[in-house]
C-alpha positions in Angstrom: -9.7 -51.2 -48.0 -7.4 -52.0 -45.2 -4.8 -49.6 -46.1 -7.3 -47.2 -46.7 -8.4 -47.4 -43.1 -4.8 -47.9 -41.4 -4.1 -44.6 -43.4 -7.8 -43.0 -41.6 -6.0 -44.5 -38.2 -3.1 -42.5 -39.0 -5.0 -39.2 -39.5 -6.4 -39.6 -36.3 -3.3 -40.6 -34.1 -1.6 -37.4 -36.0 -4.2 -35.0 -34.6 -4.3 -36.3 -31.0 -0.5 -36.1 -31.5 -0.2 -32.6 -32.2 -2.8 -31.7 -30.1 -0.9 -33.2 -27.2 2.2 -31.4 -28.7 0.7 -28.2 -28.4 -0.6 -28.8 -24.7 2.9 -29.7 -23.3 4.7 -26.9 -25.2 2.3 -24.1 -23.9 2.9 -25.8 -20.4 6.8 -25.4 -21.0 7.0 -21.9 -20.5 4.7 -21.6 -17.3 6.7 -25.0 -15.6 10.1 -24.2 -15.6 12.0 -21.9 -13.4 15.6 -22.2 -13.7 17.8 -23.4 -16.5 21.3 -23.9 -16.2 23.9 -23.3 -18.4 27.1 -23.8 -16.7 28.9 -26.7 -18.6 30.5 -27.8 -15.2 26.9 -28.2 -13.9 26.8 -31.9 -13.7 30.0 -34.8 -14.0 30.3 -38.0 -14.1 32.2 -41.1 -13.8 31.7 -44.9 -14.4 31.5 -47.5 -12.3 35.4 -49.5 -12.4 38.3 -48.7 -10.4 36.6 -46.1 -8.4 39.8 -44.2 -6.7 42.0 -43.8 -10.1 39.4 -42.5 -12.4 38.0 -38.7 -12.5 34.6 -37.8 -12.5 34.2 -36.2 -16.4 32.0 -32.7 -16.8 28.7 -33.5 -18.8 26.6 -31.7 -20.2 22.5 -32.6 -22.0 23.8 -32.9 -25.3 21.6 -29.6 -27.5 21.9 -31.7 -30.6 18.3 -33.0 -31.8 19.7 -34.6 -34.7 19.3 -38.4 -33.8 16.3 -37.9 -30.7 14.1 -39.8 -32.9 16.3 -42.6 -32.9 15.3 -43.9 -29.4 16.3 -47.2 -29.1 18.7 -49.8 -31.2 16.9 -52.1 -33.9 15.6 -55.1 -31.6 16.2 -57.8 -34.7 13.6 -60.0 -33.5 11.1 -57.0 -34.4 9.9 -55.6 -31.2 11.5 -53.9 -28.2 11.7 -56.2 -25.3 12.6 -59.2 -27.1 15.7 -61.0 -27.3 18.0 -59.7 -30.0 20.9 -61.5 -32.1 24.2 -59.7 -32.0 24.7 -58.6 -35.7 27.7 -56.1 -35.1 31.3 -56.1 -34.0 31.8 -54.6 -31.3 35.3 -53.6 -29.0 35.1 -55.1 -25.1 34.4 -58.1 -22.8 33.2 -58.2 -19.5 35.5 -58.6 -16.7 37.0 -61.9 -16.0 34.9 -64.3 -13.7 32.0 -66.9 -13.4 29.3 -66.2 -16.5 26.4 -68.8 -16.3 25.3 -67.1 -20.2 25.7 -64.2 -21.8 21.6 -63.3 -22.1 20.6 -61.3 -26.0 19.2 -58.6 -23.9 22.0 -56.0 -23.9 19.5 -53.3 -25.4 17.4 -54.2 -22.3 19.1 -54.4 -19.1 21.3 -52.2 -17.4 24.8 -53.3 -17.2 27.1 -52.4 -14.3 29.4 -51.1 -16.8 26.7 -48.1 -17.1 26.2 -47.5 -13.8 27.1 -43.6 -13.2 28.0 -41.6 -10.1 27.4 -38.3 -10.4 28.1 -34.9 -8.7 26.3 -31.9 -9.4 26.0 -27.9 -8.0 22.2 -28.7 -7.9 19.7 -30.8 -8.3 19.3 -32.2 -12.4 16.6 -34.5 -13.7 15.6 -35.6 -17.0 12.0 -37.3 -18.2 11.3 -39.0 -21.3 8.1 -40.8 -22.4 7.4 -42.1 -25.5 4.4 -43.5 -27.1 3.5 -45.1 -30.4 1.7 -48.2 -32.3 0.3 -51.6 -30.8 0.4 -50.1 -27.5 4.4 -48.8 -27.5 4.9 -47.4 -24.3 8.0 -46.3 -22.7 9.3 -44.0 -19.4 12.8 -43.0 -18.9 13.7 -41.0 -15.7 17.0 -39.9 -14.3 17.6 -37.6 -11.3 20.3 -36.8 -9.2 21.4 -34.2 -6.3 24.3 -33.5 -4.4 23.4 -32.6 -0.9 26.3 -32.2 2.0 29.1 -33.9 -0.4 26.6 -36.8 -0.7 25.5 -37.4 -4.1 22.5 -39.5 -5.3 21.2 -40.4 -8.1 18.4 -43.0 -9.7 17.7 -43.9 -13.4 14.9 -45.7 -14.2 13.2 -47.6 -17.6 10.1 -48.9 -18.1 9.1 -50.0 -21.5 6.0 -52.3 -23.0 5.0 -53.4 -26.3 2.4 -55.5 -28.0 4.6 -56.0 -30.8 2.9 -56.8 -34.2 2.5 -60.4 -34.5 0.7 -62.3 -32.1 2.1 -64.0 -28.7 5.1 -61.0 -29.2 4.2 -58.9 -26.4 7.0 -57.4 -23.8 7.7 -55.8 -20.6 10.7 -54.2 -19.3 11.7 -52.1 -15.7 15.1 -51.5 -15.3 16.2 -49.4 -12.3 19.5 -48.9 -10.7 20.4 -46.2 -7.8 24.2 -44.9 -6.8 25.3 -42.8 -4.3 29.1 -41.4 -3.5 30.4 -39.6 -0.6 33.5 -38.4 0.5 33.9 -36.2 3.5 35.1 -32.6 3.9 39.2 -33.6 4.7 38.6 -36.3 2.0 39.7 -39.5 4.8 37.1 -41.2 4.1 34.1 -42.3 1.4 32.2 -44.7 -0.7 30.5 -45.7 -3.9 27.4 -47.6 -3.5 24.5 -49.0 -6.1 21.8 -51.1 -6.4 20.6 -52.3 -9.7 17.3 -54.3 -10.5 16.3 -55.4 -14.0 13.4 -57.1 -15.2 12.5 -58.6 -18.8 9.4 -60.7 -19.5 8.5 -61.4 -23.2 6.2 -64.0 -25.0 7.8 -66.6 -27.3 6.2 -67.5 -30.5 9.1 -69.0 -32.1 8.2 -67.2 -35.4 5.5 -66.9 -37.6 4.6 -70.2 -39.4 6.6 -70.4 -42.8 5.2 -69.0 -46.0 2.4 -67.1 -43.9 3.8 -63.6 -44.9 3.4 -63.1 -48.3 2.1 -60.3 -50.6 -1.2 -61.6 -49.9 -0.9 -61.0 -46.7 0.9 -58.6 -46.3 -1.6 -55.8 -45.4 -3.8 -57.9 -43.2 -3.7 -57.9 -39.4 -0.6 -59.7 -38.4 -2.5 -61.4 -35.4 -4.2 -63.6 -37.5 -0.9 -65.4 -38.7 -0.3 -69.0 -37.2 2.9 -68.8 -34.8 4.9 -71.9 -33.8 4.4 -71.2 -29.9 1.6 -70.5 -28.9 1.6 -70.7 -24.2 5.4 -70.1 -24.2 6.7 -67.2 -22.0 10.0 -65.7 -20.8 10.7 -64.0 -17.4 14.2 -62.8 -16.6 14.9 -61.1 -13.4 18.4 -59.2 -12.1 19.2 -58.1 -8.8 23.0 -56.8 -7.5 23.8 -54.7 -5.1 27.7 -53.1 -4.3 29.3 -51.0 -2.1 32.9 -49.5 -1.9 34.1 -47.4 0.9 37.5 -46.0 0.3 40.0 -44.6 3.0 42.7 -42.2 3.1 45.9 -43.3 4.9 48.4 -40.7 4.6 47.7 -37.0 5.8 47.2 -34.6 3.0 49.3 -31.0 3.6 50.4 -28.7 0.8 53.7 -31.2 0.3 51.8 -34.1 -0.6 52.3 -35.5 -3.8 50.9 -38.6 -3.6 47.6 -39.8 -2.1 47.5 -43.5 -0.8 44.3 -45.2 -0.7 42.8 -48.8 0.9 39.1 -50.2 -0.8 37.0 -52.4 -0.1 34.3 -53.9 -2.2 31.4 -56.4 -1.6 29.0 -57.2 -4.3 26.0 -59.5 -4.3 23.8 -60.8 -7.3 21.2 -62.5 -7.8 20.0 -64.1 -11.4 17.0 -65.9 -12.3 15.9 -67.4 -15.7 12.5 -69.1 -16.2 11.2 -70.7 -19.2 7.5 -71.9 -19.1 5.4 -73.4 -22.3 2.0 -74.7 -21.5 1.4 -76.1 -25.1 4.0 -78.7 -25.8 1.6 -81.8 -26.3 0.4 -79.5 -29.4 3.0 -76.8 -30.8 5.3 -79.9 -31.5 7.7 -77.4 -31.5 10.6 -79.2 -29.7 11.5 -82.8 -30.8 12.7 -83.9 -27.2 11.1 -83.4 -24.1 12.9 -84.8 -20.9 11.5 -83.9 -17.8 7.7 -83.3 -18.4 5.6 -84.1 -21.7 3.0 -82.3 -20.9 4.2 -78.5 -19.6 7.6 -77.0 -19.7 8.5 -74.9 -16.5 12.7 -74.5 -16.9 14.2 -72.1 -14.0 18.0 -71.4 -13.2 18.8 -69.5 -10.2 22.3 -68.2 -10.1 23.8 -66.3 -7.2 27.4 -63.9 -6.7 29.4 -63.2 -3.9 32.3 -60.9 -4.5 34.6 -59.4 -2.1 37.6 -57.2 -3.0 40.4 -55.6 -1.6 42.7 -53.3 -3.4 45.7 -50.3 -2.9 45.9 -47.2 -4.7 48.4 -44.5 -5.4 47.2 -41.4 -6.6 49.2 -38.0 -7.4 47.6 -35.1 -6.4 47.6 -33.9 -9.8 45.6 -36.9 -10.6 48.6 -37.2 -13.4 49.6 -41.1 -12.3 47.2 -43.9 -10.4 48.5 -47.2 -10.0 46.3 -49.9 -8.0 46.4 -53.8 -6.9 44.1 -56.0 -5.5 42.5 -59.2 -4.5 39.4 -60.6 -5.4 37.1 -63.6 -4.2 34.6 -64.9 -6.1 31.6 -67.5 -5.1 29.2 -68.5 -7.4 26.3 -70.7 -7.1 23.8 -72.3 -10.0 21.0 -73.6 -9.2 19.4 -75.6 -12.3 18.1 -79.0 -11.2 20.7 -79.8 -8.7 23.4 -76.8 -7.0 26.9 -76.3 -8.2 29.3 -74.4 -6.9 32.0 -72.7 -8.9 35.3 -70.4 -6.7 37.8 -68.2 -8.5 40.3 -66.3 -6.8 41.8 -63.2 -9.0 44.4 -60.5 -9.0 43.7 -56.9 -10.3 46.2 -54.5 -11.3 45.2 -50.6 -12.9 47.6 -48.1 -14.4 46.7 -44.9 -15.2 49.1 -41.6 -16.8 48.1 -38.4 -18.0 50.6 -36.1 -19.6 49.7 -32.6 -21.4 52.3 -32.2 -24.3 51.7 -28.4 -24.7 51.6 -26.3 -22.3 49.4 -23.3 -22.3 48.9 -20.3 -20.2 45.4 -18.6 -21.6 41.8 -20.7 -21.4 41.5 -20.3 -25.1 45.1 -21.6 -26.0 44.2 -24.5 -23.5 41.4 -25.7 -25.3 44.3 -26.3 -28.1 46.7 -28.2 -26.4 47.5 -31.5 -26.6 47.6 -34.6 -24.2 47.8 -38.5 -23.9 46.5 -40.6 -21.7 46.6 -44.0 -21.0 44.7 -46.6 -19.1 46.2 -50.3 -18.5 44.2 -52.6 -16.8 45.5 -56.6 -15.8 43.4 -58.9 -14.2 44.7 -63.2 -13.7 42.6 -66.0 -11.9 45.0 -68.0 -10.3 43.2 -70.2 -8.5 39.5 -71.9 -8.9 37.5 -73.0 -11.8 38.8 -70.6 -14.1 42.2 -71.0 -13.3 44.8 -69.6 -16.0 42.4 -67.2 -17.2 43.8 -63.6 -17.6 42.5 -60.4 -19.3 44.7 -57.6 -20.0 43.9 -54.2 -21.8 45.0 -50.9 -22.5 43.4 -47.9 -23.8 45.2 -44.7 -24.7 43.5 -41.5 -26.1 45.6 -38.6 -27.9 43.3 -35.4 -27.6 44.8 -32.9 -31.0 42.5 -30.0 -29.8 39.8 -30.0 -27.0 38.0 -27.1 -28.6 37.7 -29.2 -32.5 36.8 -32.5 -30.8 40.4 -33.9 -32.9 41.6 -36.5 -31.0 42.9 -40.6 -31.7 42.8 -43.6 -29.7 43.8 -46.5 -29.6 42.5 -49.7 -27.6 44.5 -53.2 -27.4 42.9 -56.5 -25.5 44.3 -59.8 -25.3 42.1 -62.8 -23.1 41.9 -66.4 -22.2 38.5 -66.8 -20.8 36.9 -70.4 -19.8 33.9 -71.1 -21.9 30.1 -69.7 -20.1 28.3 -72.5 -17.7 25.9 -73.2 -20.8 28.2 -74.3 -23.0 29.7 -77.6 -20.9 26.4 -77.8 -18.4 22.7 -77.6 -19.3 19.6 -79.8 -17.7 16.3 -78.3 -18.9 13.2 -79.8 -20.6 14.2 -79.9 -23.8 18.0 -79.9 -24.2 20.3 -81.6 -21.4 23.9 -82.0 -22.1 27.0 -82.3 -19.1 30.6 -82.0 -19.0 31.2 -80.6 -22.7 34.7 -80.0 -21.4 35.3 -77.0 -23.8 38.5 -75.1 -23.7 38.6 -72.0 -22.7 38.5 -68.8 -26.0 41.2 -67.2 -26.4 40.9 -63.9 -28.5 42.8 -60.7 -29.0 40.9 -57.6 -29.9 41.9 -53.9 -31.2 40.4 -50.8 -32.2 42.3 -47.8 -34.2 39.7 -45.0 -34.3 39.9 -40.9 -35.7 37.8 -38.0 -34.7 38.9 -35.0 -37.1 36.0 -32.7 -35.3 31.8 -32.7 -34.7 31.7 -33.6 -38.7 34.0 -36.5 -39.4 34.9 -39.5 -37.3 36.5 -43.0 -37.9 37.8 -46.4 -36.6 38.6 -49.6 -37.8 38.2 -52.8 -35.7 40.0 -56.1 -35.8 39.6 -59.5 -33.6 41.1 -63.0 -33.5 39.2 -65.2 -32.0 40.6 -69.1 -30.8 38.3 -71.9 -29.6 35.0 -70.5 -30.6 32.1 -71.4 -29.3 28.4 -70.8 -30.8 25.4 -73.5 -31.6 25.2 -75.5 -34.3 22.0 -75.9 -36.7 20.2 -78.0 -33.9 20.9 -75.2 -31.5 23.2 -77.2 -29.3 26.7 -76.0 -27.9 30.0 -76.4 -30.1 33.6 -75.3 -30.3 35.7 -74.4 -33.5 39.6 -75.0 -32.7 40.6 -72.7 -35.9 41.6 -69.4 -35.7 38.5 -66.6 -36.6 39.3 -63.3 -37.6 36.8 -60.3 -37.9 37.0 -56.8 -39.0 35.2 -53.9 -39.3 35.2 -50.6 -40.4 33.5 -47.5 -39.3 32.8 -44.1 -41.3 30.4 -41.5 -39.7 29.5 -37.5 -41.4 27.2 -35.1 -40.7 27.3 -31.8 -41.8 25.0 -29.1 -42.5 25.3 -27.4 -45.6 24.1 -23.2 -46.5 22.8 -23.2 -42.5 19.8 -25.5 -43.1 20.5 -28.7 -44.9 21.8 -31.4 -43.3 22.9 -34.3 -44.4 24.4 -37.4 -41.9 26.3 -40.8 -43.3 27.0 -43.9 -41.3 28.7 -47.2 -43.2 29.9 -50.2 -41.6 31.9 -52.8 -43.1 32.2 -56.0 -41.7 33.8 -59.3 -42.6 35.1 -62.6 -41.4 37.1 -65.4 -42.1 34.9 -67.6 -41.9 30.6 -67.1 -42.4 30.0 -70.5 -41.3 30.6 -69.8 -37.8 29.7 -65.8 -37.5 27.1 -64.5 -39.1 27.3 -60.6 -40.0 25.9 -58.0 -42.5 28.7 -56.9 -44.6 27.4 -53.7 -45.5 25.6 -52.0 -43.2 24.4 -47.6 -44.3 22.3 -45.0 -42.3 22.0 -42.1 -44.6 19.9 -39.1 -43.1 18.8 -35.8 -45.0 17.3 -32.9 -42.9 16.4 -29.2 -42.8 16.9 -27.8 -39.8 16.4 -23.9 -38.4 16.5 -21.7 -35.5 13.0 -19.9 -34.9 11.6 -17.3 -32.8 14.5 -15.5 -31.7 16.6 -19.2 -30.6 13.9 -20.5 -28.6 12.7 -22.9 -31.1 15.7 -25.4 -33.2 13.6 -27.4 -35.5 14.7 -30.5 -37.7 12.5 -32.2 -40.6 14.4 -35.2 -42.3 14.2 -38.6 -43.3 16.3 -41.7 -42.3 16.9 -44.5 -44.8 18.8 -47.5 -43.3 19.9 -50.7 -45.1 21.4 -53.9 -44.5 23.5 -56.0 -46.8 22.5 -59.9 -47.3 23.3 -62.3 -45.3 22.8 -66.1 -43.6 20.8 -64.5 -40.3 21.2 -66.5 -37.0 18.0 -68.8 -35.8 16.3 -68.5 -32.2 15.7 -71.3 -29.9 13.4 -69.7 -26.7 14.5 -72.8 -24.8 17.7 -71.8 -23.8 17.7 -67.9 -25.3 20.3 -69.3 -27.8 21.1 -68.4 -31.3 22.3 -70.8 -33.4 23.4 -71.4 -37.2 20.7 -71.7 -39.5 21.1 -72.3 -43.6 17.6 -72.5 -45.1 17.1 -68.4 -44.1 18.8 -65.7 -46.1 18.2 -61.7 -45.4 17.7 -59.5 -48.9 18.6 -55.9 -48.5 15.2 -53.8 -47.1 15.3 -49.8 -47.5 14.0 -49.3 -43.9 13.1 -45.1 -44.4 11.6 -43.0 -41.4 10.1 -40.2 -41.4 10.8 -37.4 -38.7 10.7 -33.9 -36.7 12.8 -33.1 -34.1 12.5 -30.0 -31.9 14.1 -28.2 -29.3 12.5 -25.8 -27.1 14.3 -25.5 -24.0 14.1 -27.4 -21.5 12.2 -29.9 -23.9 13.0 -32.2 -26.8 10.7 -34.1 -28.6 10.3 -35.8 -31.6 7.4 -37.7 -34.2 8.6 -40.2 -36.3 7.0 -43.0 -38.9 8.9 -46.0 -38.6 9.3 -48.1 -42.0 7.3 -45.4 -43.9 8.0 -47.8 -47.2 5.6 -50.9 -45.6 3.6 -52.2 -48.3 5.6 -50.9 -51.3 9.5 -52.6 -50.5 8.4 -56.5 -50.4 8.0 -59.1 -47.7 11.1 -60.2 -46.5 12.2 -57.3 -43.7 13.8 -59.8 -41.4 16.6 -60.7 -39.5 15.8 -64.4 -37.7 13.7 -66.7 -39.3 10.0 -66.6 -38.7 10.7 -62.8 -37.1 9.8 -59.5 -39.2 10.8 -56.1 -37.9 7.6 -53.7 -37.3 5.0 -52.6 -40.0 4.6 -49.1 -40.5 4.5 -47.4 -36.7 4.5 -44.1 -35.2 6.2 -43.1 -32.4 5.6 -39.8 -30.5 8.6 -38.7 -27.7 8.8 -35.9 -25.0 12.4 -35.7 -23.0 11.8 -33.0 -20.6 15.1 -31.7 -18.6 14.4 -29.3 -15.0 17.5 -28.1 -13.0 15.2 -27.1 -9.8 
């Protein structure tokens, strides 16, 4: 009977869905005014060395094949919540001070993506999506170039209730950036402010053995969690600006640009970990501080100021750069410490074209390298001897195919985060570890033969690893790791309406003891897709199976937003299909989707953390709306 009426529920959200649908597309047509088309419309660059890299044309991608796929698999089961990192991945942050590495990357935004834009006109973009047990998420970005000044603000707000009880979340994330630079291009700057937010309950897991095919089909609020007052609330604030200035004149001789920078960046981080039922969850065996409530907070603050020289050809063919930075970092977690680090910067940048072409259509068939080095050496403070260097070097085979190979190399010695060698809290408390710093050397070989095919194969060695043991507390393996992975990606639509898309992953280490990883990993899609109604309308109906290979998953301790090694827990492969449409009527994509449409007839274990099961059955409904006025 309770599937019967989850099934009646269903009906009902369907017809308020398409109803809605129906309202919002008739709306389309009467809304928008102007639609642009020009592909050099809107560009982009990165925040990074600001004066050596080019701002990138960009264009809102037409594709609708993977709109339904809105967010990465949170493996904890709920957006919002802390999630275990599962897959190999190429990059490291930049050297520096890191108090801990927080498993909210889905959830925050990063400097890394911090964009600056330019545009011939304003450009904004709205998304909103809306779902089961309260789903709700908003997605803005807009930006306008007015007088050579350029701003532009993204924004993220998302909420769940999650399925199982004590799991719900909250998340704003906003950041704004501006650039300038003035008419005889003396003088400008790059400027942001970024804010994140994450609060999430903690209920540790569901109580073992309380999913089973029993219950299975009951309301997961009724099952017994291990936490049952505990609460997360993570906060971000940074702020940066760069003004740049010209210091040679700039006539129809110049052929190289020369450049001064400044940079000063602040942050401010605070963790806070508060569980009112500790006399009673007898969740944690220790208790230090307080036996009857936990309230755990860190505060850690960043002062960075940086000076730096660049040479750039007018071409924009070579850009070379140095530079100083100072670092101050302050932690704040039951007394105040107070960590320096003094470090050297160095960027190289060369762009050659290899065929030379005279027509725009044999252009978009010539080839070209570039390459990007990037050095970076803390030679004095409490990182001291750490270095970082990289390069990455892409060989475009045809700008009109998409063909092109790269290649990316790292090598790093990088002093072990704050949490690994310093911790006082309620429940753990260790001090001076005295770790060594990890040393690992990372590189990525990856192939994109056009739209259809693409490639890459990943390898990493890894020295002086540091994770948590099976009682969740900080440890350091002197032997040698190594990790690969392999990536395969197709899609391809066959007799102009069927589609079919393959992902596989391959991953494997030296060692499972110490990294925990899926070694298979498939996303297989299977669509038809058409153009109605004289191109106004490009529809897509498919389904998306996804499956994960078995594997020893990682544990959570909420304490310290750790996870640790765990052996009584084993995955078992779990078809997770969705079912979904995707549309396009311009200036508006939206999508419906049924998340795990196999809940109820595929088994009980769909998790990836003990005591942590991804979503039931759930549907999703998602509008992105684009306006260029």
């Amino acid at each position: 009977m309770h599937f019967i009426s989850q099934q009646k529920r269903s009906f009902s959200l369907l017809k308020k869905t398409w109803f809605f649908l129906f309202i919002c597309i008739g709306f389309i047509f009467k809304a928008q005014v102007f639609y642009s088309t020009d592909p050099t419309y809107l560009s982009f660059k990165t925040e990074k060395n600001n004066l050596i890299t080019k701002y990138h044309f960009t264009y809102p991608d037409s594709s609708i094949i993977n709109i339904h796929n809105y967010f990465p698999r949170n493996f904890l089961g709920n957006i919002g919540l802390p999630s275990p990192n599962y897959q190999l991945n190429y990059g490291t942050n930049d050297l520096g001070f890191n108090f801990h590495s927080t498993p909210y990357k889905n959830d925050v935004y990063s400097e890394s993506q911090v964009n600056y834009y330019r545009t011939k006109g304003p450009y904004a973009n709205l998304t909103g999506i809306a779902g089961s047990k309260k789903f709700q998420t908003f997605k803005m970005l807009f930006t306008h170039t007015y007088k050579r000044v350029n701003v532009a603000i993204k924004f993220s707000r998302y909420t769940s209730q999650g399925f199982y009880l004590k799991q719900q979340s909250y998340t704003n994330n906003f950041y704004l950036s501006s650039n300038y630079t003035n008419k005889k291009e003396r003088f400008g700057y790059y400027f942001y402010i970024l804010n994140n937010g994450n609060r999430n309950k903690e209920n540790g897991g569901i109580l073992a053995d309380s999913l089973n095919e029993n219950t299975l089909l009951d309301n997961k609020e009724l099952l017994p969690v291990k936490l049952n007052n505990a609460a997360r609330d993570n906060r971000e604030l940074k702020a940066m600006f760069n003004p740049d200035f010209r210091l040679n004149r700039k006539d129809s001789s110049t052929k190289i640009n020369h450049f001064i920078q400044f940079k000063s960046a602040f942050s401010f981080n605070s963790y806070q970990y508060k569980d009112e039922n500790i006399a009673t969850d007898n969740y944690y065996i220790i208790t230090y501080l307080d036996t009857v409530r936990t309230n755990d907070s860190t505060h850690v603050r960043k002062f960075n100021n940086e000076i730096n020289y660049a040479a750039v050809t007018t071409n924009s063919n070579f850009a070379f750069s140095v530079g100083y930075k100072n670092e101050i970092n302050q932690v704040w977690q039951k007394a105040d410490s107070v960590f320096l680090n003094h470090i050297a910067t160095a960027d190289l940048l060369f762009k050659k074209v290899l065929t030379r072409e005279e027509n725009q259509v044999a252009k978009d068939h010539q080839k070209e390298i570039q390459t990007h080095f990037n050095f970076q050496y803390i030679f004095d403070g409490a990182s001291k001897g750490n270095y970082k260097a990289e390069n990455k070097t892409v060989l475009l085979l045809n700008r009109a195919k998409q063909r092109y190979l790269y290649l990316n190399l790292l090598a790093e010695d990088r002093s072990a985060d704050y949490i690994y060698n310093y911790w006082v809290s309620n429940h753990f408390t260790w001090f001076n570890n005295g770790y060594h710093s990890q040393q690992q050397t990372q590189a990525v070989l990856g192939f994109n033969l056009n739209k259809h095919f693409s490639s890459s194969l990943f390898i990493q060695n890894i020295n002086n690893y540091l994770y948590f043991d099976n009682v969740a507390l900080p440890r350091q393996y002197g032997t040698t790791l190594t990790n690969l992975g392999l990536n395969l990606s197709f899609t391809k639509v066959f007799f102009k309406h069927l589609g079919t898309s393959i992902d596989y992953r391959l991953q494997n280490t030296t060692n499972t003891t110490y990294i925990r990883l899926p070694k298979h990993q498939a996303t297989a899609k299977l669509f038809y897709t058409g153009i109605f109604f004289k191109n106004n309308l490009q529809l897509q109906i498919g389904s998306q199976l996804q499956i994960y290979d078995s594997f020893y998953a990682y544990g959570y301790m909420p304490s310290t937003q750790a996870f640790y090694l765990q052996e009584s827990f084993k995955t078992t492969p779990y078809p997770f299909l969705d079912v979904y449409l995707n549309a396009r009527i311009r200036p508006v994509n939206f999508f419906l989707k049924v998340e795990n449409a196999l809940f109820g007839f595929a088994g009980t274990n769909y998790s990836f953390a003990q005591g942590y099961y991804q979503t039931d059955r759930a549907f999703r409904l998602g509008i992105s709306w684009t306006f260029f006025d």
